[in-house]
N, C-alpha and C positions, 0 to 999 in steps of 0.2 A: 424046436419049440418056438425061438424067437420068429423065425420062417414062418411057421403057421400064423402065431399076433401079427405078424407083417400082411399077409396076404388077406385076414380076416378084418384087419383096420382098414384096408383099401376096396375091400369088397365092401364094407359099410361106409366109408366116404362116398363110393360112386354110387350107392344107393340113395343116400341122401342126396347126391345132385339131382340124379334123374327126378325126386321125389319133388326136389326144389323146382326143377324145372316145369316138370307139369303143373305144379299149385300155380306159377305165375305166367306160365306162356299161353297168351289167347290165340288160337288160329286165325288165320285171314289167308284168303286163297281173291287172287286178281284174277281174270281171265278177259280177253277178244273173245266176244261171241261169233267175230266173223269169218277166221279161223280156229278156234277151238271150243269141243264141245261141253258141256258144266263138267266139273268133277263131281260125279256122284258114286257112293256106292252100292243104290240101288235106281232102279228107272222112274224118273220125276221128270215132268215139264220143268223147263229152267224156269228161271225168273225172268231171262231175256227175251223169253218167249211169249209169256206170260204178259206182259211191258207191252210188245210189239201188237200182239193181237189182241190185247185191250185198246189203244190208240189206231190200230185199224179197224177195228168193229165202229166205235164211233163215230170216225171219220173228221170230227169237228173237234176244235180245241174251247175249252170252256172259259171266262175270265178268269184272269192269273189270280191267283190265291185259291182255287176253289181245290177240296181236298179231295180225297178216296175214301170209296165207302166199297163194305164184300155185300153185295147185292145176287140173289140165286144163285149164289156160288164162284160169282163169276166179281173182276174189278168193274167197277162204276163211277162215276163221278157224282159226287155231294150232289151239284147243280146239274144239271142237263144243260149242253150247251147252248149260247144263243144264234140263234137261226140266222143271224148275219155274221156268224163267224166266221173263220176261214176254215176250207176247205182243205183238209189233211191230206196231200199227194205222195208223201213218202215217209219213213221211219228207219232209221237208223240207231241200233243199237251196238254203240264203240267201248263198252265198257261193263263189267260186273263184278262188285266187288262182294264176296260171301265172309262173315264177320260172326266169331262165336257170339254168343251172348257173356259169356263167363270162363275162364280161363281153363284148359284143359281137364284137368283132373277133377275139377268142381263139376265139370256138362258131363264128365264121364261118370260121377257117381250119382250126378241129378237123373230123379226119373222123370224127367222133363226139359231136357235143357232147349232151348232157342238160340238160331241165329238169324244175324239179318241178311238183305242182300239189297245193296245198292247199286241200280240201274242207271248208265247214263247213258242217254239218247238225246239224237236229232231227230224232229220234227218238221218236215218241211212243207211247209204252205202253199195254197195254189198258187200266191202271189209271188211264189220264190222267197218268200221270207224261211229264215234259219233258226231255229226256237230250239234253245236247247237247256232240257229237264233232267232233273236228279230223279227218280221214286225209289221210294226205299219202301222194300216189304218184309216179314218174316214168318219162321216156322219154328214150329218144334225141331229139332233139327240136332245132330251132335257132328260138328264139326270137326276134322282133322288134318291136320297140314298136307293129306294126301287125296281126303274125298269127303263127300259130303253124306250124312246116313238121315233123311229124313224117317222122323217119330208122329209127324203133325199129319193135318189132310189139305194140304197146300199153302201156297202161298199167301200169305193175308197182306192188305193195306197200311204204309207207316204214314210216310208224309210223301210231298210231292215238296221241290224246292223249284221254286218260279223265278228266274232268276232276273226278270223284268223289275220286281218290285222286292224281291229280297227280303221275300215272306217264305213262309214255311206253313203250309196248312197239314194238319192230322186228323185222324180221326178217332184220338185219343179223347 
């Protein structure tokens, strides 16, 4: 009898951890986009993707501060760039970081949870200049220390951090 209280106290301890653990553990997943590919658990354009063929469609860098806007479905910039800007030659994306919005067990019982996803890229100019931007986007999204399960219909616009003047534009 004592056996069984023993074994029924430890199987309700470990229940409570795990219960504790999900309430406050947020997922965050890092990834190289230039060896590895997003962690998803179903098929999504990344966000590093997304990042790279937005700054190669336009081709021009706009003045530092200016934000992101979701324009036809697609990212856009607030301003349209100025025509004596520099000429965008290459794009480098060295980093992605995917960020719950809210802590496990909270995005797992939300019918809606979001997270974000922080892009960081090189830019580089015709001039050989090195420009290098944070953008940060998000989704409906339930994130898990293993994979990511988009709920939303892509990626949306956060901010853009310019790291020239140490602004942050949104489009909040």
């Amino acid at each position: 009898m004592a056996r069984k209280r023993f074994v029924l106290a430890g199987v309700g301890i470990g229940i409570t951890i795990l219960i504790t653990i999900a309430a406050t553990f947020t997922p965050a997943l890092e990834y190289d986009p230039r060896t590895v590919t997003a962690p998803t658990g179903t098929k999504i354009v990344s966000p590093a993707q997304i990042v790279e063929e937005f700054l190669r469609r336009y081709g021009q860098l706009p003045q530092p501060g200016t934000g992101l806007v979701l324009r036809d479905g697609a990212l856009a910039w607030e301003a349209a760039p100025d025509k004596l800007a520099e000429r965008i030659t290459d794009v480098t994306v060295w980093r992605v970081r995917l960020t719950a919005g809210a802590p496990l067990l909270m995005s797992a019982l939300d019918d809606d949870p979001t997270c974000g996803a922080e892009v960081n890229v090189i830019v580089t100019t015709a001039d050989g200049q090195e420009i290098p931007l944070v953008v940060e986007l998000w989704d409906y999204c339930l994130l898990t220390p293993w994979s990511l399960h988009p709920r939303g219909d892509g990626w949306k616009p956060g901010r853009v951090h310019w790291p020239e003047t140490g602004r942050q534009e949104s489009n909040e």
